[in-house]
C-alpha positions as CSV (number, residue, x, y, z in Angstrom):
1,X,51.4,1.3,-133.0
2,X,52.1,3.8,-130.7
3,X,49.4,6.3,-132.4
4,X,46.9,3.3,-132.1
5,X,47.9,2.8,-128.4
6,X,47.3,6.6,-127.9
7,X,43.8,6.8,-129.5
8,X,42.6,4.1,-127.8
9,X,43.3,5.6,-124.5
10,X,41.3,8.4,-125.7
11,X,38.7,7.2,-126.9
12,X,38.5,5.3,-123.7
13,X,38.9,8.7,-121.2
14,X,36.4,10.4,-123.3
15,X,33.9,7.4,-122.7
16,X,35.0,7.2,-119.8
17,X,33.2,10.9,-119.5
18,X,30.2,10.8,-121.6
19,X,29.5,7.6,-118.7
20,X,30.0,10.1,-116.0
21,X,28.1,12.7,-117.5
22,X,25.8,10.7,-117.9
23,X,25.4,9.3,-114.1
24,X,25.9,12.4,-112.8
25,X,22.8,13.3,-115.0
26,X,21.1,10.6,-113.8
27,X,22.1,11.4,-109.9
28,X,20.5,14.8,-110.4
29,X,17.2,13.5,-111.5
30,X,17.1,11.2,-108.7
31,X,18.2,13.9,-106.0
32,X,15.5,16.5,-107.5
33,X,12.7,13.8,-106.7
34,X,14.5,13.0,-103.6
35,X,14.1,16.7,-102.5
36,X,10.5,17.1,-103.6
37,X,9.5,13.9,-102.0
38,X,11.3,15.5,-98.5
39,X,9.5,18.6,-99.1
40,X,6.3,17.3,-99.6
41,X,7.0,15.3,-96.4
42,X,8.3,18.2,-94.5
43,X,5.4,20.3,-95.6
44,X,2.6,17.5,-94.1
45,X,4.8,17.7,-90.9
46,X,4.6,21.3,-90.8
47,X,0.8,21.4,-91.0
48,X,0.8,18.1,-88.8
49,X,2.6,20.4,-86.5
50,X,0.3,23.3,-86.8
51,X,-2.7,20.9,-86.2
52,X,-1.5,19.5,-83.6
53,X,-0.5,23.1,-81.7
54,X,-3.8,24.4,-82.3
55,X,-5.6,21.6,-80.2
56,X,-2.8,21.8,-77.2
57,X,-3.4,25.9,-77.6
58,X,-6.6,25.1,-77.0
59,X,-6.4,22.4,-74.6
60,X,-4.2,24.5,-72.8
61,X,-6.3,27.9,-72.9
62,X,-9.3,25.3,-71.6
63,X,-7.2,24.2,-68.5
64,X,-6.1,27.8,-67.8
65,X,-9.7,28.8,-67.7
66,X,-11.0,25.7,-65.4
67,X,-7.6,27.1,-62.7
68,X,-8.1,30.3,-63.3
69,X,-12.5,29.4,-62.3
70,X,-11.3,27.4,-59.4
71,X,-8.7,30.2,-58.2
72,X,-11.8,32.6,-58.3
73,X,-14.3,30.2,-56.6
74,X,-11.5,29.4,-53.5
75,X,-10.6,33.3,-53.4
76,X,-14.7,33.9,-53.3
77,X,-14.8,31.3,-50.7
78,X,-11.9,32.6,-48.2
79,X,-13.6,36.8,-48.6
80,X,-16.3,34.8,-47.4
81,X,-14.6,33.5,-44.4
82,X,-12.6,36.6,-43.8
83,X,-16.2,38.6,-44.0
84,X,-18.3,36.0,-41.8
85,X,-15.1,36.3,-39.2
86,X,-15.5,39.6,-39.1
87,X,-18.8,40.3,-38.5
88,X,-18.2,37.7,-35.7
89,X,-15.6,39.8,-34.3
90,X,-17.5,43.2,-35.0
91,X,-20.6,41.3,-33.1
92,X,-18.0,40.4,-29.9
93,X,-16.5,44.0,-29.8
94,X,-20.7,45.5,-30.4
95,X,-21.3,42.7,-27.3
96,X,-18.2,44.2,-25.1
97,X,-19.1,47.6,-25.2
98,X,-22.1,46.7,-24.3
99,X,-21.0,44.9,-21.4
100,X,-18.4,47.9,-20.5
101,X,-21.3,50.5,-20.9
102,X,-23.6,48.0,-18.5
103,X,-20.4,48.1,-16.2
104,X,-19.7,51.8,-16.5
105,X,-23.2,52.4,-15.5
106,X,-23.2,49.9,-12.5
107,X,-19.8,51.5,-11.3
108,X,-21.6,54.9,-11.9
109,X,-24.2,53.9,-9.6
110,X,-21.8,52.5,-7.2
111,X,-19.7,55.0,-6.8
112,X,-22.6,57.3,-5.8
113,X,-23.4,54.6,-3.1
114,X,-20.1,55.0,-1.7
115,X,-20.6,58.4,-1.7
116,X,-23.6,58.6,-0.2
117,X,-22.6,56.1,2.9
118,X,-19.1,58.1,2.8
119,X,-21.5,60.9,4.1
120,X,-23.5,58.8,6.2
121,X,-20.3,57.2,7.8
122,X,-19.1,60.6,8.7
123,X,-22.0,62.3,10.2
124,X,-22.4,58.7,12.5
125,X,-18.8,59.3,13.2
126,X,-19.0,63.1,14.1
127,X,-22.2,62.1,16.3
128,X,-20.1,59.3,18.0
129,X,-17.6,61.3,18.9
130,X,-20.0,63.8,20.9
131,X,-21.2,61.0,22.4
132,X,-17.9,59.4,23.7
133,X,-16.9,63.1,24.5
134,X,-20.3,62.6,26.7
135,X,-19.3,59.4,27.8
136,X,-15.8,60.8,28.7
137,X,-17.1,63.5,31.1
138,X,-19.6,61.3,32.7
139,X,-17.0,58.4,33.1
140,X,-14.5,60.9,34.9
141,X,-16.9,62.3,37.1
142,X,-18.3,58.8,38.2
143,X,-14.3,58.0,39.4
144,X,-13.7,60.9,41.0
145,X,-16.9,60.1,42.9
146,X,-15.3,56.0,43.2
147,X,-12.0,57.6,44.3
148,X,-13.4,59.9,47.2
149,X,-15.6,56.8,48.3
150,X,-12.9,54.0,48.3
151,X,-10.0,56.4,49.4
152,X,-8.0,54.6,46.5
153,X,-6.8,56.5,43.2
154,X,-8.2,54.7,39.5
155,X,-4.3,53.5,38.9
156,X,-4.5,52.0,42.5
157,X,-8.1,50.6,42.2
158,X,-6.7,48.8,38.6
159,X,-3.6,47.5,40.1
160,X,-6.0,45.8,43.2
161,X,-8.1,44.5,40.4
162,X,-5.1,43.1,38.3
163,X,-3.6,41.2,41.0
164,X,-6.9,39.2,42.1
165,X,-7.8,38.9,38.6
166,X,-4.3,37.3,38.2
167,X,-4.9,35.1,41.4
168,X,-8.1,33.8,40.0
169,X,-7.2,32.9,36.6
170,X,-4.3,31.4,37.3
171,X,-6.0,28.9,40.3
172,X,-8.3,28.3,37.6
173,X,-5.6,27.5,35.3
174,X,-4.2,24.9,37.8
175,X,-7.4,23.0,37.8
176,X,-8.2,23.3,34.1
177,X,-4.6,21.9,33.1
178,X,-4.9,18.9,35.7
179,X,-8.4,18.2,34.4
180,X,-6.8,18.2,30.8
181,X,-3.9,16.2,31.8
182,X,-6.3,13.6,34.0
183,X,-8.8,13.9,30.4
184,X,-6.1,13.0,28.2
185,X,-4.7,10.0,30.4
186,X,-7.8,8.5,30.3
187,X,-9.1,9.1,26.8
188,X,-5.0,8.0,25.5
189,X,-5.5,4.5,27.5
190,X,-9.2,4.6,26.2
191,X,-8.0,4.4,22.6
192,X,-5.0,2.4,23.6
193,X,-7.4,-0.3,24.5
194,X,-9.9,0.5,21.7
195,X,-7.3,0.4,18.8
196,X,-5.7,-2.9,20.5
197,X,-9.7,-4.7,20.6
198,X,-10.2,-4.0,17.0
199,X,-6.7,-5.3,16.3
200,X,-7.9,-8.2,17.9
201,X,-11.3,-8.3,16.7
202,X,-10.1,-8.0,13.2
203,X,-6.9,-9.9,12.8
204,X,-8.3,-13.7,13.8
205,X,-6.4,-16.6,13.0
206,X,-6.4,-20.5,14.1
207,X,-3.7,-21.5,16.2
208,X,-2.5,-25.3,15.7
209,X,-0.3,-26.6,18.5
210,X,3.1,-28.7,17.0
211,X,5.0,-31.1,18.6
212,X,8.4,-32.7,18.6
213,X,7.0,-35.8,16.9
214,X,5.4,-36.8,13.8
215,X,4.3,-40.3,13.0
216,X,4.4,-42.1,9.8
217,X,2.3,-44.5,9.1
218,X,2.7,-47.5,7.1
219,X,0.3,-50.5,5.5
220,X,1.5,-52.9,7.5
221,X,4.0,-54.5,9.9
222,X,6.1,-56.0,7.6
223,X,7.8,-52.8,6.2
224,X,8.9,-52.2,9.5
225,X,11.5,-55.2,9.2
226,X,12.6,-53.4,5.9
227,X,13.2,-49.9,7.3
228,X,15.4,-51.8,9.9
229,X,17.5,-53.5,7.5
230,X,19.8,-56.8,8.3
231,X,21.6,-55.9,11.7
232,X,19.9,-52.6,11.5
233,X,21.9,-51.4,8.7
234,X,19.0,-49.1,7.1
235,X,17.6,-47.6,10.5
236,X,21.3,-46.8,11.5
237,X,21.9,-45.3,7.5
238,X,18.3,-43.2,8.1
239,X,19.5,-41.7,11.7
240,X,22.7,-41.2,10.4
241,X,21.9,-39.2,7.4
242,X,18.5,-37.7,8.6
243,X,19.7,-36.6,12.4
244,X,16.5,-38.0,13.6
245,X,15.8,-40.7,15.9
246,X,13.4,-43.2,14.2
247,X,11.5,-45.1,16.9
248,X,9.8,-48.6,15.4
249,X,7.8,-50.1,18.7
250,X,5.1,-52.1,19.2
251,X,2.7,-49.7,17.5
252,X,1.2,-50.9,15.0
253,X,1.2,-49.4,11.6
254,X,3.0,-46.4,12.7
255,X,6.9,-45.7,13.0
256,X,7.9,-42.5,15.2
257,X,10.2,-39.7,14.2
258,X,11.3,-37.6,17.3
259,X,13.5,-34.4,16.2
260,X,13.7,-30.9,17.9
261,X,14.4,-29.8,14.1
262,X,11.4,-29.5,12.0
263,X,13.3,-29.2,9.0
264,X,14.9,-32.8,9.8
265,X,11.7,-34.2,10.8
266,X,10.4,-33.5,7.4
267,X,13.4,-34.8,5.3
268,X,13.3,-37.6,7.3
269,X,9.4,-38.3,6.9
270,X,9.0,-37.4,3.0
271,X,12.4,-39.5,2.6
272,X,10.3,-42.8,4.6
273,X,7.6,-42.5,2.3
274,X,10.0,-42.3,-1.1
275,X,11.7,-45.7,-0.1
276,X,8.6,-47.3,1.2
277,X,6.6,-46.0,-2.1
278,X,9.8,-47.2,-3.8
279,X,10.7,-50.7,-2.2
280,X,14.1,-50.2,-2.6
281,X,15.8,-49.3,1.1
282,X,19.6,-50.0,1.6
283,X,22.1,-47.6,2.9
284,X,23.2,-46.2,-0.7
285,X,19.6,-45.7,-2.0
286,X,18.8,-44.3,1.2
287,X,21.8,-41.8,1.2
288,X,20.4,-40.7,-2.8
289,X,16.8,-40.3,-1.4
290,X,17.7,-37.8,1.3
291,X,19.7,-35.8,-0.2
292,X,17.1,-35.4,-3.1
293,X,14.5,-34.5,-0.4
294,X,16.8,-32.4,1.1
295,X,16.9,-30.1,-2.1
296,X,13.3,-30.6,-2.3
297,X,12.9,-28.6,1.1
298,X,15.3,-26.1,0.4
299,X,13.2,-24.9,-2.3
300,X,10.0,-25.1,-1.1
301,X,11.4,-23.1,1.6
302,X,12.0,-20.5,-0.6
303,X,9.3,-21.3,-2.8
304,X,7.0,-20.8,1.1
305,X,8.9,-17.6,1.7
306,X,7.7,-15.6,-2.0
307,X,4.6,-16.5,-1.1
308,X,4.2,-15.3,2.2
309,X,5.8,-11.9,1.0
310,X,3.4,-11.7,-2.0
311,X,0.5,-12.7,0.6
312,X,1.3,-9.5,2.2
313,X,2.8,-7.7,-0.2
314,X,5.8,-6.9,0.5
315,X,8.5,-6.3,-2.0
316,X,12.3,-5.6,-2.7
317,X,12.9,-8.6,0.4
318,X,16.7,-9.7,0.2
319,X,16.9,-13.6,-1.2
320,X,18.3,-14.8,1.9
321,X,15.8,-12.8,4.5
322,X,13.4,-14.9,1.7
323,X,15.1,-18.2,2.5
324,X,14.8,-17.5,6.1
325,X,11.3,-16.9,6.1
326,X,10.4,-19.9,4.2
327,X,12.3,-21.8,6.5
328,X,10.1,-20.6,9.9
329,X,7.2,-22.6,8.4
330,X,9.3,-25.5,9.9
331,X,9.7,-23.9,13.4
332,X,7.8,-23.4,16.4
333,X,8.0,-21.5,19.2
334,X,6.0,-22.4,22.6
335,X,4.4,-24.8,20.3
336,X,3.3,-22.0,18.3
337,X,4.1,-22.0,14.8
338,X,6.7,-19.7,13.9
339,X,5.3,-18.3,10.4
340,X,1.6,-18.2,11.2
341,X,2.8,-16.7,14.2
342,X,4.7,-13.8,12.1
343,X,2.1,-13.3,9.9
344,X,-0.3,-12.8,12.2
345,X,2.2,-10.3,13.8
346,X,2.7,-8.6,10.6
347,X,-0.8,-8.0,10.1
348,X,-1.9,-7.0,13.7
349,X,1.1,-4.5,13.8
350,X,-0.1,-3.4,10.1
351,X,-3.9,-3.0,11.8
352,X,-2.7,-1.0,14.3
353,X,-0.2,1.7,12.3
354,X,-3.3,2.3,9.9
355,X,-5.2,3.5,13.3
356,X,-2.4,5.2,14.2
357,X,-1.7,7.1,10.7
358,X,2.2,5.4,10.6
359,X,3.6,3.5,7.7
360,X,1.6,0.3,6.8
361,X,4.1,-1.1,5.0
362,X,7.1,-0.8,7.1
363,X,4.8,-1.8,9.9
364,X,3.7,-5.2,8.2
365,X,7.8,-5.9,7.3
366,X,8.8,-5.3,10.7
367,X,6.3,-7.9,12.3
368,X,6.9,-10.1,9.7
369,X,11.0,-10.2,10.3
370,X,10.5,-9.5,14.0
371,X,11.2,-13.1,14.9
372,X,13.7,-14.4,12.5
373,X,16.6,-14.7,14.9
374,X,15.3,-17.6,16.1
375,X,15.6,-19.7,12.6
376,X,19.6,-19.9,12.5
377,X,21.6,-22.5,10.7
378,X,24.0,-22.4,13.4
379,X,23.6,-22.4,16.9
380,X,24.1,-18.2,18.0
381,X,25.0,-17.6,21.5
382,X,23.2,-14.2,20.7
383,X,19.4,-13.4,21.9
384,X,17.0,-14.0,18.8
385,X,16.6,-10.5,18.9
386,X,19.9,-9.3,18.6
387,X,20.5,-11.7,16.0
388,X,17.4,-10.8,13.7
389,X,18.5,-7.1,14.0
390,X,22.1,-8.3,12.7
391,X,21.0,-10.0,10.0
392,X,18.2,-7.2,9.2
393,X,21.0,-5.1,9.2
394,X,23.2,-6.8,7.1
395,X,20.8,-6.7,4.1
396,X,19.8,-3.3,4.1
397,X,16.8,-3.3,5.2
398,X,14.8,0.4,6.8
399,X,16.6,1.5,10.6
400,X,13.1,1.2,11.8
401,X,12.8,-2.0,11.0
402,X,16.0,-2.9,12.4
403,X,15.5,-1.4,15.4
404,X,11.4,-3.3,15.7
405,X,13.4,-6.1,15.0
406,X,16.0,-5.4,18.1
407,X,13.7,-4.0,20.4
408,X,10.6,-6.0,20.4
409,X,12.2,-7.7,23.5
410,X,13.7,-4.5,25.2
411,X,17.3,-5.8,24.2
412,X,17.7,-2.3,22.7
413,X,16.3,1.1,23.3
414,X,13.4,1.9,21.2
415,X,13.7,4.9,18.6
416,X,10.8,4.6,16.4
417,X,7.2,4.4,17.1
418,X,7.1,1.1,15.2
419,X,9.2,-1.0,17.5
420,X,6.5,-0.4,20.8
421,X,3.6,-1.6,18.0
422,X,5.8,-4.8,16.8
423,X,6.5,-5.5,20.3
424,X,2.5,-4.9,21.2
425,X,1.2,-7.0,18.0
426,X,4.0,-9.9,19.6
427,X,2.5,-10.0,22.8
428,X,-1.2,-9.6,21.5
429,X,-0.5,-13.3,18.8
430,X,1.5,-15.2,21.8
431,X,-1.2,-14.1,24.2
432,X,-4.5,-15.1,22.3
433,X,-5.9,-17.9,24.3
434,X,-4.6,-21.6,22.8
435,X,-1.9,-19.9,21.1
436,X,1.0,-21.4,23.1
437,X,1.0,-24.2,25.8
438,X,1.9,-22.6,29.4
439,X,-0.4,-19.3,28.0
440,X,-2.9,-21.4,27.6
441,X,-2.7,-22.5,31.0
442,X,-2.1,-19.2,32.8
443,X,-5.1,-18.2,30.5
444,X,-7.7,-20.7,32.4
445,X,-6.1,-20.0,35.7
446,X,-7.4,-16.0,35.2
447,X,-10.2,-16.8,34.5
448,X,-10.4,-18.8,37.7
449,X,-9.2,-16.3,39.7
450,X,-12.0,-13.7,38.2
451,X,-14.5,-15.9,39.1
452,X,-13.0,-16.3,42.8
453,X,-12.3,-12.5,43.1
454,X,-16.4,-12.3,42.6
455,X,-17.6,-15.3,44.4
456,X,-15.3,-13.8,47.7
457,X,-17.8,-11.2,48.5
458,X,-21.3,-11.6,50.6
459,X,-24.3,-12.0,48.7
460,X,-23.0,-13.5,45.4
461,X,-23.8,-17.1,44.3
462,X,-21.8,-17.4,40.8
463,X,-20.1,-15.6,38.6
464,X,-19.2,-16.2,35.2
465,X,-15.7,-15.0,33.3
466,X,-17.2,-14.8,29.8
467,X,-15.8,-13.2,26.3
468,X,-11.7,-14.3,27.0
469,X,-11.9,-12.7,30.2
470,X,-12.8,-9.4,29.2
471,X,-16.3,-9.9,30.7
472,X,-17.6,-11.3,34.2
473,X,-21.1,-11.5,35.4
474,X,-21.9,-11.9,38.9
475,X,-25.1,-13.3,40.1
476,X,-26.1,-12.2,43.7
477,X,-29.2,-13.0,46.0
478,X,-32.0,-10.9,45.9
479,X,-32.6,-11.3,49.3
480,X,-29.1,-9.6,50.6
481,X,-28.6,-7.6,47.8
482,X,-30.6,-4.9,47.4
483,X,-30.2,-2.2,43.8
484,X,-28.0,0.2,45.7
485,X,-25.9,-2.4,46.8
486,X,-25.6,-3.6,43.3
487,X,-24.1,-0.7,42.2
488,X,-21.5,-0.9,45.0
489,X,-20.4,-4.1,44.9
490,X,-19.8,-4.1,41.5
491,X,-17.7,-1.1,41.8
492,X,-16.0,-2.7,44.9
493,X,-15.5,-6.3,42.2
494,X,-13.4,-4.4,39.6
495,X,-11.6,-2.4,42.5
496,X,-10.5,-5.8,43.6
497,X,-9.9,-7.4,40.4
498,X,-7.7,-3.8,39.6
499,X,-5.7,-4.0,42.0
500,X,-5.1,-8.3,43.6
501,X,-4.9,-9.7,39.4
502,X,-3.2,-9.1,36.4
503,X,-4.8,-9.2,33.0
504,X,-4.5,-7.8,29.9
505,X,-6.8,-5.1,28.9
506,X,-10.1,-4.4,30.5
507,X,-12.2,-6.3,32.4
508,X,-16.2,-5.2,32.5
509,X,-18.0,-6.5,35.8
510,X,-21.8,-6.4,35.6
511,X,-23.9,-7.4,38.4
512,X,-27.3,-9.4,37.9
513,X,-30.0,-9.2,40.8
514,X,-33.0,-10.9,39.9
515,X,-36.4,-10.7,42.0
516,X,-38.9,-13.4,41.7
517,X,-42.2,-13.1,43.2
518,X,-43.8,-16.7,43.6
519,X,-47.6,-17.5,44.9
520,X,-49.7,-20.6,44.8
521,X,-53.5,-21.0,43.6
522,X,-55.4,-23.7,45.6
């Protein structure tokens, strides 16, 4: 049994063999086709390979040959360049020596010039000095023949000489220096007057007279009785709030606001009109319409005051010298409007520093702000003036300006040039004819007395004050005024006119004698 077991196992390990041998066998076919198959594969990769080299070799050899011909054609190109610059620079040097040998040759040529008048120059010189050697020995005989005639030595003789000479010029001096001091008077108040015509001439405005009264008118009667109010509550509620006094009469259609306050007269007329326009007027409604109306004003008073600046462009103003422009559109002065009246002061002062070669702009500032002491918000003890110049002061605006401002009355002492042209382009806008009430007045009474200054002497029969004053003709009688006479009495006119009247300016008198010779054909 046992023998059996062990054959068997035998028998089974050498099967067991012969089946490996066999695989293995087997295996080793398989690998050997295996390794052909890769080397036939690896063999069509190599000569793949190869292929495929040969065309980049030559691809590559290609694209080395196209650089390499580009290289060559751009290296060509710049020996080119370098050449061509170079025969540009060999033609500039050829062209400079050229010019230097032109030069050299000029100089050459000079240079025996200068030699030749060096030589010239120095024979003229050796024959001048003979001559003054000449001169010399003549000029000393001649004053020793002086000196034995006149009994006075040369030295003595030239200190006599001196001394009158000296007592000549300087009497001639005297008069020279009073005829340049009397030349320059009259030519300074010649362009005095000139530069203040043309201000004048150029800087025309329209001048409307205010009051301290504006009227409102309404569609009829009836809203009268509604302003009032039961018991006169609403007229009472208007004063009240307004500060005006609102007059209803027997005029018809028309109610009266009198106020010294332009501002007030305003608020209260615009605030009429909202509650008439509105229909509803009682003391509440009327309180809400003011105030609105109030606000309204304040900022189209500064709304006026940006405007005027940019008008006359002037910039980098303080808000509240703003405001306070604005708010002169509702004042007057004399009946003159207060910011018509500084505009026109601004630009007449700005006209006249232009002439004068000052600062335009400072000039036009100054007569702009000259007057706005007299817009306070509360009553100032101080001279508008003074006032102005505080406020000017107080936001920062140029010392020249502040003292124009200040000085344009003679409160304070002028330091500027600017403050006598300010206070000139004041007088100049109050003075214009119409401008104010009581100048207006005074104006027509000059003019009366120009005409009477004429019409005083013999011979005249009218005379005419004509151009604002500034001209009067004079007509005179043929018969007792004779051409010479003319000429007299006009002189002895403007003598009178001179010195009895005041005026401003000049006043031309021209005298007009007419001769008429009259015969009848019968």
């Amino acid at each position: 049994m046992t023998t059996a077991i062990i054959v068997g196992v035998i028998c089974l390990v050498i099967g067991a063999v012969i089946g490996m041998f066999f695989s293995i066998s087997s295996l080793n076919t398989k690998a050997k086709f295996i390794i052909d198959d890769a080397k036939k594969n690896a063999e069509n990769l190599i000569e793949k390979a190869n292929v495929q080299a040969e065309s980049i070799k030559k691809e590559k050899n290609l694209q080395a040959k196209e650089k390499f011909l580009e290289l060559k054609s751009q290296h060509d190109a710049d020996i080119q360049v370098r050449e061509k610059k170079m025969q540009e620079i060999e033609k500039r040097t050829k062209d400079k020596e050229h010019k230097l040998n032109d030069e050299l040759s000029k100089t050459g040529k000079l240079e025996k010039d200068l030699d030749r008048q060096i030589a010239d120059y120095a024979k003229k010189n050796e024959i001048l000095e003979r001559k003054q050697q000449e001169l010399d020995s003549v000029t000393s005989k001649k004053v020793e023949i002086l000196e034995k005639i006149s009994n006075y030595t040369a030295e003595e003789a030239k200190v006599e000489l001196v001394e009158s000479m000296k007592a000549e010029a300087k009497t001639r001096a005297q008069a020279h220096v009073q005829s340049i001091m009397e030349e320059a008077q009259l030519n300074a108040k010649s362009e005095a007057r000139k530069i203040v015509i043309q201000t004048i001439q150029r800087i025309g405005t329209e001048q409307a007279i205010e009051n301290s009264v504006s009227v409102f008118n309404i569609e009829s009667d009836e809203v009268k009785g509604r302003i009032i109010g039961r018991e006169g509550r609403n007229i009472r509620a208007l004063e009240a709030v307004t500060g005006v006094e609102i007059i209803v009469d027997d005029t018809p259609e028309a109610i009266l606001l009198s106020c010294f306050d332009p501002v007030r007269r305003e608020i209260a007329r615009l605030s009429l009109h909202r509650l008439v326009t509105d229909g509803r007027i009682h003391p509440a409604r009327i309180e809400e319409v003011v105030e609105k109306t109030r606000k309204q004003i304040e900022e189209e008073i500064i709304e006026v005051g940006k405007r005027t600046i940019i008008d006359l462009g002037i910039h980098g103003l303080h808000p509240e010298l703003i405001k306070i422009v604005g708010r002169m559109k509702y004042r007057s002065s004399y009946g003159q409007n207060l910011l018509q009246h500084s505009r026109e002061v601004a630009n007449i002062a700005a006209t006249m520093a232009a002439e004068l070669g000052l600062n335009v702009k400072l000039a036009k500032r100054a007569g702009l702000l000259h007057d706005i002491g007299k817009v306070p918000e509360q009553e100032s003890e101080l001279p508008h003036a003074l006032l102005g110049m505080q406020w000017a002061e107080k936001y920062g605006e140029n010392p020249e300006v502040i003292n124009a401002i200040g000085a344009h009355h003679d409160e304070v002492e002028m330091t500027s040039l600017l403050s006598p042209i300010i206070q000139v382009a004041d007088a100049i806008s109050g003075a214009r004819p119409g401008a104010r009430r009581q100048v207006l007045e005074s104006y027509i009474q000059r003019l009366k007395d120009l005409e009477s200054a004429a019409l005083s002497f013999d011979g005249v029969s009218s005379a005419y004050a004509i151009q604002a004053g500034r001209e009067l003709r004079v007509m005179v009688e043929s018969g007792k005024v004779n051409d010479e006479i003319a000429s007299q009495l006009s002189y002895d006119i403007s003598e009178k006119i001179q010195n009895e009247l005041t005026y401003p300016g000049q006043v031309k008198v021209t005298v007009i004698r007419e001769t008429r010779a009259v015969n009848i054909a019968r």
